[in-house]
DRENDO-1510 file (C-alpha; in Angstrom, 1 decimal, always signed):
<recs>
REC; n; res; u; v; w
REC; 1; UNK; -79.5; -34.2; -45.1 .
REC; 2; UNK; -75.3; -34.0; -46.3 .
REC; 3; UNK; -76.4; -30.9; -48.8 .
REC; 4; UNK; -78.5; -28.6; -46.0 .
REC; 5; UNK; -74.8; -28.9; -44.0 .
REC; 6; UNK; -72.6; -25.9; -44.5 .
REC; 7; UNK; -69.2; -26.8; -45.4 .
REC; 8; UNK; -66.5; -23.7; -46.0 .
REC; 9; UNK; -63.8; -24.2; -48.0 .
REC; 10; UNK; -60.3; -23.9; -46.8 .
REC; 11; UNK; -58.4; -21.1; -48.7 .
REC; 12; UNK; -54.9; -20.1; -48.0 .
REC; 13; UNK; -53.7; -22.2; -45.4 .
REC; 14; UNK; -51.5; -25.4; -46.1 .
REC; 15; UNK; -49.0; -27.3; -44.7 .
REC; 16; UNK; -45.2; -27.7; -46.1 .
REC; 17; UNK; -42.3; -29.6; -44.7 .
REC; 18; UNK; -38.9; -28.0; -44.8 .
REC; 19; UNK; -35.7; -28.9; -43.6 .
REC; 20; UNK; -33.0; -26.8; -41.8 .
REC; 21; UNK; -29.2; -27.7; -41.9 .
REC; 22; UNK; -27.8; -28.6; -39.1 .
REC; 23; UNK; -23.9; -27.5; -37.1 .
REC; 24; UNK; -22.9; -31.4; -38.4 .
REC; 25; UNK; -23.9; -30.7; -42.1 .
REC; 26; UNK; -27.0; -33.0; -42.5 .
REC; 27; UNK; -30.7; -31.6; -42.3 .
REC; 28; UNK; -33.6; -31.5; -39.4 .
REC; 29; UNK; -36.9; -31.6; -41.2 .
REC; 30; UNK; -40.0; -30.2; -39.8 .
REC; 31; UNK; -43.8; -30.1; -40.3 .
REC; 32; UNK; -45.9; -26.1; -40.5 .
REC; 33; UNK; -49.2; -24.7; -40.5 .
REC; 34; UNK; -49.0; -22.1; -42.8 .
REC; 35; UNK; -51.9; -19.2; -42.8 .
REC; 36; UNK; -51.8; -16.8; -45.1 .
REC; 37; UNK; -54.9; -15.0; -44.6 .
REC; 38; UNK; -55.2; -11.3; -43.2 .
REC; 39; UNK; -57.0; -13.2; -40.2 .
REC; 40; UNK; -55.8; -15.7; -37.4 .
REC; 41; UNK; -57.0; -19.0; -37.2 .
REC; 42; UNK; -57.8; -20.4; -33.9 .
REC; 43; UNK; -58.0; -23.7; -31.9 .
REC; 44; UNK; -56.3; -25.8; -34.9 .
REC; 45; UNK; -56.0; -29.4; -34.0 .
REC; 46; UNK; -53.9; -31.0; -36.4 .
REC; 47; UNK; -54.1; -34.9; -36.3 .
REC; 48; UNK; -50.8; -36.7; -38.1 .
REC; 49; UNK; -50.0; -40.0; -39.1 .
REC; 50; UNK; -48.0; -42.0; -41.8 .
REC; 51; UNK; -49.7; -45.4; -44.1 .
REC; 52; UNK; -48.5; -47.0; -47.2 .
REC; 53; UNK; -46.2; -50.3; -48.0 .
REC; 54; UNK; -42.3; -51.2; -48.3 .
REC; 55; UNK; -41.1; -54.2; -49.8 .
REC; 56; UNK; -45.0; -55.3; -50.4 .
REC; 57; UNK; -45.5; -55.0; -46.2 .
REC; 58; UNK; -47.8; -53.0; -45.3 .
REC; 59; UNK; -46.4; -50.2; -42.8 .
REC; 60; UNK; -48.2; -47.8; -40.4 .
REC; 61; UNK; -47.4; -45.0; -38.0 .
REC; 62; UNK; -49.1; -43.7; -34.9 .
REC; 63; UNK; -51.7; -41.1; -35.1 .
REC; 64; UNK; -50.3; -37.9; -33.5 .
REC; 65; UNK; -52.8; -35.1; -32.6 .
REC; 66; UNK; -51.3; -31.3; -32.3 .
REC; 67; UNK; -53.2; -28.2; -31.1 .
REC; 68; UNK; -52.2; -24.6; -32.1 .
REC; 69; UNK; -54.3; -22.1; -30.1 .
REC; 70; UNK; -54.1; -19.2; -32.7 .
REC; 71; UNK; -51.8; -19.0; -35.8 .
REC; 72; UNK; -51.8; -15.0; -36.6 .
REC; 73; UNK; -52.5; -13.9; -40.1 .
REC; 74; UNK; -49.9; -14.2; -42.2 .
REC; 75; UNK; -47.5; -16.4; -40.5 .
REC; 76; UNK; -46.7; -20.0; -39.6 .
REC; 77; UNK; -46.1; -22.6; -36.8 .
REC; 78; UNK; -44.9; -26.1; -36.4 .
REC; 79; UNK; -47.2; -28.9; -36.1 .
REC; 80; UNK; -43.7; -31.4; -35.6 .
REC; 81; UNK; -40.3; -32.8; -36.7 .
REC; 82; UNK; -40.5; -35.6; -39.1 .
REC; 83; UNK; -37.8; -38.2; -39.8 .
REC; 84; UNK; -36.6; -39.2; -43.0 .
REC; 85; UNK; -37.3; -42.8; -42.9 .
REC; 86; UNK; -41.1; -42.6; -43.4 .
REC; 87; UNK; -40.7; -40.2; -46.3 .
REC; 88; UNK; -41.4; -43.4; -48.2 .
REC; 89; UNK; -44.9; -43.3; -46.8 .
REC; 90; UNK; -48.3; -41.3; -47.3 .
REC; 91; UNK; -47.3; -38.3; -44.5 .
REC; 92; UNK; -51.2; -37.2; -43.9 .
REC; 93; UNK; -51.9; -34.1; -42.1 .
REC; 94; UNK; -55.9; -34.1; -41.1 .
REC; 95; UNK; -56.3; -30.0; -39.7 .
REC; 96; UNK; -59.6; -28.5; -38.6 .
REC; 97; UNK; -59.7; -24.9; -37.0 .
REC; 98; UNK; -62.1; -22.2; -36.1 .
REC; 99; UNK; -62.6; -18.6; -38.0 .
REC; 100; UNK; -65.2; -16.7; -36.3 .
REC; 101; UNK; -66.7; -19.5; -35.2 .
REC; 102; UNK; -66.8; -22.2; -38.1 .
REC; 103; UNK; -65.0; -25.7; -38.3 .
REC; 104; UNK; -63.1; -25.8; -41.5 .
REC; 105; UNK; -61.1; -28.5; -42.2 .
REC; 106; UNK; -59.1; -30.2; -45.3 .
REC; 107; UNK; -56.5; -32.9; -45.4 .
REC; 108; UNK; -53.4; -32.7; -46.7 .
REC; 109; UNK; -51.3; -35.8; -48.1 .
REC; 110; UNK; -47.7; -35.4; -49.1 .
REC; 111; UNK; -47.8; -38.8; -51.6 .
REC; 112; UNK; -44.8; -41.7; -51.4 .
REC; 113; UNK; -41.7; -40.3; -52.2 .
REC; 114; UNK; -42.8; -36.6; -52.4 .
REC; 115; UNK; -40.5; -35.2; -50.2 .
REC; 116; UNK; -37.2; -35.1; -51.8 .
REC; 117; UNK; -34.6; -32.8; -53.3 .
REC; 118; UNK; -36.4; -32.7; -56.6 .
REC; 119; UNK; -39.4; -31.1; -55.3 .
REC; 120; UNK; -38.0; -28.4; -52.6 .
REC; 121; UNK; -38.7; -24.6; -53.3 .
REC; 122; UNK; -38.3; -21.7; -51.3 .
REC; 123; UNK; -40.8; -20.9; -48.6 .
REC; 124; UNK; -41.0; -17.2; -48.0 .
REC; 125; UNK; -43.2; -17.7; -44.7 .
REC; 126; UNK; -40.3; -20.1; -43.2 .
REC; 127; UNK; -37.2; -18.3; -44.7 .
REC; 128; UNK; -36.0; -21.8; -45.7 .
REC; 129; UNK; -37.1; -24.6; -48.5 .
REC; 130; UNK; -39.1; -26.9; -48.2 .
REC; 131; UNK; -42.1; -28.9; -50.0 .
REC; 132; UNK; -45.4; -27.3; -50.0 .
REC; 133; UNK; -48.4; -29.0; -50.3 .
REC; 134; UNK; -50.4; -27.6; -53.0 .
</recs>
């Protein structure tokens, strides 16, 4: 039965999107894993895709799948670059990974319009701003 299955909670990792100025004065901006446990995580696979409407059309990206073979304790790594132009959409970020040998897994959504000027802060772990997912 769904309540005999053992289901661990994901604490302290999440995902943010920062940007990073560019030599031509406009900004590359880029998807991470962020773990800030005192342990690695291992075998993330991390699947990505974008769904939501513009102009009352319904719009939908492909479904991009990343794996990240460890990310250490306390550190980061990217997952992938994301372009401005679906910033309008629902930017979901499905991650499951192992700790000493249990699945975890938790979705992250960054919601229509989310990622934007109003919402950046500074992200210690990537030295740059960015929006975190909370």
């Amino acid at each position: 039965m769904k309540k005999d299955i053992d289901i661990p909670e994901v604490s302290n990792v999440t995902v943010a999107i920062a940007r990073e100025k560019t030599l031509l004065d406009t900004y590359d901006w880029k998807v991470y894993l962020i773990n800030r446990n005192d342990f690695t995580i291992e075998n993330a696979i991390v699947a990505s895709t974008g769904y939501g409407e513009k102009e009352g059309e319904q719009q939908k990206t492909s479904t991009l799948r990343h794996f990240l073979e460890n990310v250490s304790a306390k550190s980061s790594a990217l997952i992938e670059p994301i372009q401005e132009n679906v910033f309008h959409l629902n930017n979901e970020y499905w991650v499951s990974y192992y700790v000493g040998g249990k699945i975890h897994d938790k979705r992250f959504v960054f919601v229509p319009d989310s990622i934007c000027e109003a919402n950046l802060s500074f992200i210690k772990e990537l030295d740059r701003e960015g929006v975190l997912h909370s």
